[in-house]
C-alpha positions as CSV (number, residue, x, y, z in Angstrom):
1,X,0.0,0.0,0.0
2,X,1.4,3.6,-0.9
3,X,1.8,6.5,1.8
4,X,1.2,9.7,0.7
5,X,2.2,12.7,3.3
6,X,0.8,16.1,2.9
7,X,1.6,19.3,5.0
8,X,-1.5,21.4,5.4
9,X,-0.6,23.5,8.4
10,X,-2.8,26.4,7.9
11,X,-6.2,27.5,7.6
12,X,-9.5,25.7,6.9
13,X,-10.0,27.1,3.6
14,X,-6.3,26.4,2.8
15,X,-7.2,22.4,3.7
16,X,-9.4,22.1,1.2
17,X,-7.9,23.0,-1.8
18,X,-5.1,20.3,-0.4
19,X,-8.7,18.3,-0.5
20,X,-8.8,18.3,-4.1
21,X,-5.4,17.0,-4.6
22,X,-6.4,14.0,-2.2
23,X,-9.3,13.7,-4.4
24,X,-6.8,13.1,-7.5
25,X,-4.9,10.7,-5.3
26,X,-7.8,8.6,-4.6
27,X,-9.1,8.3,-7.9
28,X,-5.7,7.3,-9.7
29,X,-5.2,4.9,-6.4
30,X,-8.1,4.5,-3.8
31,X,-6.1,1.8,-1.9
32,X,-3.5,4.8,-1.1
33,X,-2.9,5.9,3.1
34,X,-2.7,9.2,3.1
35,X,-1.7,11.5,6.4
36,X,-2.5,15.1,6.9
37,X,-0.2,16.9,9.0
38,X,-2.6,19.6,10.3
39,X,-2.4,23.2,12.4
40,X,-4.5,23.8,15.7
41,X,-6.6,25.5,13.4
42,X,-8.0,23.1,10.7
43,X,-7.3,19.9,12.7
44,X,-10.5,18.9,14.0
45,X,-12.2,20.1,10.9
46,X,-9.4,18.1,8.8
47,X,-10.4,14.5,10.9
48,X,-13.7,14.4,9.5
49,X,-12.9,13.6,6.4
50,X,-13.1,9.7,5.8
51,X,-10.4,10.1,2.7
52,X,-7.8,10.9,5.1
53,X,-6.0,7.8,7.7
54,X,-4.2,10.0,10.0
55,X,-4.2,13.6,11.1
56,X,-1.4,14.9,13.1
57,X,-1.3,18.0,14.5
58,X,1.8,20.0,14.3
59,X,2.4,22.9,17.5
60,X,4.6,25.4,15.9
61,X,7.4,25.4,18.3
62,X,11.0,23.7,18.3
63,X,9.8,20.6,20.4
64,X,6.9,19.9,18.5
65,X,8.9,20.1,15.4
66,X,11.5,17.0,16.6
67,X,9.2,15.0,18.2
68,X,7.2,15.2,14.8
69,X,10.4,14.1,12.8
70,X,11.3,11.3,15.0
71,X,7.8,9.8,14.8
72,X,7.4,10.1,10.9
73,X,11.1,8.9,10.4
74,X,9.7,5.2,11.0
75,X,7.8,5.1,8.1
76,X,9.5,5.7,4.3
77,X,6.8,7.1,2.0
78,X,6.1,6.9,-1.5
79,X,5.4,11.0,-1.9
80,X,5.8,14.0,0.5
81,X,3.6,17.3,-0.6
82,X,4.5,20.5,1.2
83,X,0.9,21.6,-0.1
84,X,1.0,24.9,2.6
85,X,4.9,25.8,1.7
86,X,5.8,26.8,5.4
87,X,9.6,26.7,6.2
88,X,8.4,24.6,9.1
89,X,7.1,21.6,6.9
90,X,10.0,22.1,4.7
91,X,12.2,21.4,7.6
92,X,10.5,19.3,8.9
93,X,10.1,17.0,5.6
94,X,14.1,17.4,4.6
95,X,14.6,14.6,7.2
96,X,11.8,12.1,6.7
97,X,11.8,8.8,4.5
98,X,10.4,9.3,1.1
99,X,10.4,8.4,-2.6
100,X,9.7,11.6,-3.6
101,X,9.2,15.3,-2.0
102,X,7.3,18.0,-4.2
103,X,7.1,21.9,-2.1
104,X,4.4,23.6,-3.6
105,X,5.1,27.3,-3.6
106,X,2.3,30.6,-4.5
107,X,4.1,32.6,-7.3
108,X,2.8,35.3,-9.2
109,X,1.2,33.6,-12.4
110,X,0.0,30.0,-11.1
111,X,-3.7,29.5,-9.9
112,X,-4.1,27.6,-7.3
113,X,-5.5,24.5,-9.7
114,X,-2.3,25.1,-11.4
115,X,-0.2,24.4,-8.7
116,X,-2.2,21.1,-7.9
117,X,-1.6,20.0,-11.5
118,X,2.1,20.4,-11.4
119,X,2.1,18.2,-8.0
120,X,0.3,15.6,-10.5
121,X,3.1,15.8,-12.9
122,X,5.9,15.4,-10.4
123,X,4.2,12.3,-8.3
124,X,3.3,10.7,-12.0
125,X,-0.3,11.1,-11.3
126,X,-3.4,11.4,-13.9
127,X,-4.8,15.1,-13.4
128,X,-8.7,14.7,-13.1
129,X,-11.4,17.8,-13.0
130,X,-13.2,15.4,-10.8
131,X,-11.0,17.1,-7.9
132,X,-13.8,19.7,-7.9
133,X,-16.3,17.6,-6.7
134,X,-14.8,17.1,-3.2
135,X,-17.1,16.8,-0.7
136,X,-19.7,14.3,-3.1
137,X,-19.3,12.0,-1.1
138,X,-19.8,14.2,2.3
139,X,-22.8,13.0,4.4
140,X,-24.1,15.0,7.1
141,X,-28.1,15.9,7.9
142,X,-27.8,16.0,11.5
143,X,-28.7,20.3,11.4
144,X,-32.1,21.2,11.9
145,X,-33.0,23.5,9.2
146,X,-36.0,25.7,9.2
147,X,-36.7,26.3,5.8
148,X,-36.6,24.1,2.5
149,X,-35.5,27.0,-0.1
150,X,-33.5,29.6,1.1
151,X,-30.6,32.1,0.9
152,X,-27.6,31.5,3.2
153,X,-25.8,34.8,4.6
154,X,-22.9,34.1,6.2
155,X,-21.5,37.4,8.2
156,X,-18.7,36.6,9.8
157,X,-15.7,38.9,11.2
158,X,-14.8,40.0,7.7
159,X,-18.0,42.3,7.8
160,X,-16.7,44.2,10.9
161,X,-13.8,47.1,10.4
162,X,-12.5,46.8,13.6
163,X,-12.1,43.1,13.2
164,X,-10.6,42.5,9.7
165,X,-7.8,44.0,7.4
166,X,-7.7,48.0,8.0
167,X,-6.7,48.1,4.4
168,X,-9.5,46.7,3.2
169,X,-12.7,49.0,2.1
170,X,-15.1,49.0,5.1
171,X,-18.3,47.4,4.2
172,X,-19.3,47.3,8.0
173,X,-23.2,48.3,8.4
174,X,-25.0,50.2,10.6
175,X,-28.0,48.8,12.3
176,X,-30.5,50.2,10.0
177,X,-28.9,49.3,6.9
178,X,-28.9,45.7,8.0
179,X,-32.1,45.3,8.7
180,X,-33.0,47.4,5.8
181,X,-30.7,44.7,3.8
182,X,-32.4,41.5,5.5
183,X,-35.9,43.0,4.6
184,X,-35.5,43.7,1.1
185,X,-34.0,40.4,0.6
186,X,-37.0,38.3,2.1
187,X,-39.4,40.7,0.2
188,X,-38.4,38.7,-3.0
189,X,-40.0,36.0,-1.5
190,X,-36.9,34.6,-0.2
191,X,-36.1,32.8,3.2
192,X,-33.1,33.9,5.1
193,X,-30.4,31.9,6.9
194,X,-27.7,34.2,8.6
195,X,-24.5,32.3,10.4
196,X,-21.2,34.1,11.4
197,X,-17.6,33.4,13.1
198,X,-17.3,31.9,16.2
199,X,-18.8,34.6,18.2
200,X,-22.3,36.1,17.2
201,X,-21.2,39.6,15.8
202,X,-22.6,42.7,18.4
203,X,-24.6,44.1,15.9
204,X,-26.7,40.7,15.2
205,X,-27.4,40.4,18.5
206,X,-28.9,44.2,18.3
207,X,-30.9,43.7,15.1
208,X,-32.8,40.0,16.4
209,X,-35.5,41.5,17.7
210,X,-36.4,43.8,14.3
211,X,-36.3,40.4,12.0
212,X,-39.2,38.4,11.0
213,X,-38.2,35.2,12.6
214,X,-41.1,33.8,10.0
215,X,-38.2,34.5,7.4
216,X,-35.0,35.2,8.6
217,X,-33.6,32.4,11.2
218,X,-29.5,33.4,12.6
219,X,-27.7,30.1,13.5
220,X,-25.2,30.7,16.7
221,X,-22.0,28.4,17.9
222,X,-22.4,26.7,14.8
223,X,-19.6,24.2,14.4
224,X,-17.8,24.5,10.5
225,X,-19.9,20.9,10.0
226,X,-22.8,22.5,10.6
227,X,-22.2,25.7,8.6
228,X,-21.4,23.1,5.6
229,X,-24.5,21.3,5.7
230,X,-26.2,24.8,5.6
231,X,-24.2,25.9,2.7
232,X,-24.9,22.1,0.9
233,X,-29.1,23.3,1.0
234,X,-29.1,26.5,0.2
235,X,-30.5,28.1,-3.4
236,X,-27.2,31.1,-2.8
237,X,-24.9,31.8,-0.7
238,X,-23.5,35.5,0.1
239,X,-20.1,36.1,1.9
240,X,-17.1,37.5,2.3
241,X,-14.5,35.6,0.5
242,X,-12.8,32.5,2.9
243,X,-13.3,28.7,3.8
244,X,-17.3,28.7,3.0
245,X,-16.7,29.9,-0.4
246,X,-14.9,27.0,-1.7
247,X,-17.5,24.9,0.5
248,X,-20.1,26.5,-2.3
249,X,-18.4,25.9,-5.3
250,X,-17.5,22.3,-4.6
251,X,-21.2,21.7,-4.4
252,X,-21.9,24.3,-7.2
253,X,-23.8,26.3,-5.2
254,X,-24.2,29.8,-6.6
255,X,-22.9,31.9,-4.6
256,X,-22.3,36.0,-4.6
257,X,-18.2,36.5,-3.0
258,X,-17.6,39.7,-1.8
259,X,-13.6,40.6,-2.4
260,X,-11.7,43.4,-2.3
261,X,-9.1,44.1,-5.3
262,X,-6.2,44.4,-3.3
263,X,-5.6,41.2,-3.5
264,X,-5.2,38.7,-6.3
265,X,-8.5,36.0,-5.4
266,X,-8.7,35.1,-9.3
267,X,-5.8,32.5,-8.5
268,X,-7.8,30.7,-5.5
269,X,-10.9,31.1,-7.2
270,X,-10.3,30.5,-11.0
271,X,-11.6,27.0,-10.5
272,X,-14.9,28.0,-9.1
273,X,-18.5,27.0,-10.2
274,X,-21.5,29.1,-10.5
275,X,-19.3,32.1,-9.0
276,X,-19.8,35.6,-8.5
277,X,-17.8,38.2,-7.1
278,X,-18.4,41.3,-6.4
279,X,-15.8,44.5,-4.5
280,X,-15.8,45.9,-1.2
281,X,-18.0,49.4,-1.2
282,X,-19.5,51.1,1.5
283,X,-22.7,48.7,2.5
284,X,-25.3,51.0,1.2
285,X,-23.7,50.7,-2.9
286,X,-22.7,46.8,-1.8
287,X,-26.1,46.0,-0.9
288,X,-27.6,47.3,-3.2
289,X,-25.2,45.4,-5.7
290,X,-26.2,42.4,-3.5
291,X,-30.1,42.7,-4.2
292,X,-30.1,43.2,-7.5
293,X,-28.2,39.7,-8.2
294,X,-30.5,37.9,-5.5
């Protein structure tokens, strides 16, 4: 049986574009063990996926780092991928057992797809569009949903100024322009779902009472499961660019992607389906931007 070894020690929405390149693996070999070595941040989220044997979580101090080496040093594998391109996993991967060892690195011209392909190339695997489609065979209807067709809003910490990149445009709302928002969405005969970050942002809190809980439900302490299972039922989903948006595309879920153009998103997104994005403005031109392609 082939081991594969893939560094992923970063975010969620990092993970699963390393989740598409384990999808290639298991098509062109779906005997093949593959271990994840994960961050404190996208373990947990990183063990629930079935495709993956073992997930190890990597502490990103000195100790962590030999301890790590020693363990992984019993076993030679057929591939290492450095899929995140930290110095840590490159140092750590320089003294393991291996066949071959590919370091993926984010240049100026490669899309994210791009770089997945060349992987594919080095480790002698068959490239396979079928990589998009990772999380068919996902399963989870444990999350008690409220409505059967609806429009998923997820307002996380990227909404907030105070709480996201300064130099990004501020698209935070005021109170009466998000209710004003929720209102004219549901007046096209749409439900609502709203979830958000790990704590429920101040202002949602503020606004619960001026909804029309008929319509508009807000998910809180949602785990990223949960939030995915959302996401899998819903007719669109509106955000700010991360983790979730990929979660959409995967399932082709049309989805509306707010971004803001200092920063190059076309090379993490250039594979998505049934994708819209849209810039950062100050909420009242964004939102009105945002109804008119509900």
């Amino acid at each position: 049986m082939k081991k594969y070894l893939i560094f992923r020690t970063d975010r969620v929405g990092d993970f699963l574009l390393s989740l598409s390149l384990i999808k290639i693996i298991k098509i062109n070999d779906p005997e093949v063990e593959i271990t994840v070595i994960a961050s404190e941040r996208n373990f947990k989220y990183v063990k629930t996926f079935d495709e993956i044997k073992n997930v190890i979580v990597l502490k990103n101090n000195f100790l962590s780092k030999i301890k790590l080496i020693i363990d992984l040093r019993r076993i030679k594998y057929d591939a290492i991928i450095i899929h995140d391109g930290k110095n840590r996993s490159r140092f750590i991967s320089f003294f393991l057992k291996f066949k071959k060892r590919v370091v993926c690195f984010t240049n100026l011209i490669d899309t994210q797809l791009d770089i997945i392909k060349k992987v594919c190339e080095k480790i002698n695997l068959n490239f396979s569009y079928k990589c998009l489609d990772f999380l068919d065979s996902r399963n989870h209807n444990f999350v008690n949903i409220p409505f059967i067709k609806y429009i998923h809003l997820h307002f996380d910490e990227k909404w907030e100024y105070n709480k996201y990149i300064k130099k990004y445009t501020n698209i935070e709302p005021n109170e009466n322009e998000l209710v004003s928002f929720i209102n004219n969405i549901i007046s096209k005969d749409k439900k609502l779902i709203i979830t958000t970050g790990k704590k429920l942002p101040k202002i949602l809190n503020n606004i619960k009472n001026k909804i029309n809980k008929e319509n508009v439900h807000i998910f809180t302490n949602q785990s990223l499961l949960e939030i995915e299972h959302i996401v899998f039922n819903c007719d669109l989903l509106i955000t700010c660019h991360g983790w979730i948006s990929h979660i959409a595309s995967s399932k082709k879920i049309r989805q509306i992607d707010i971004i803001d153009n200092l920063y190059p998103y076309n090379k993490w997104t250039s594979h998505f389906r049934n994708y819209t994005s849209i810039n950062r403005e100050s909420f009242d031109i964004l939102s009105k931007k945002i109804i008119n392609l509900v």
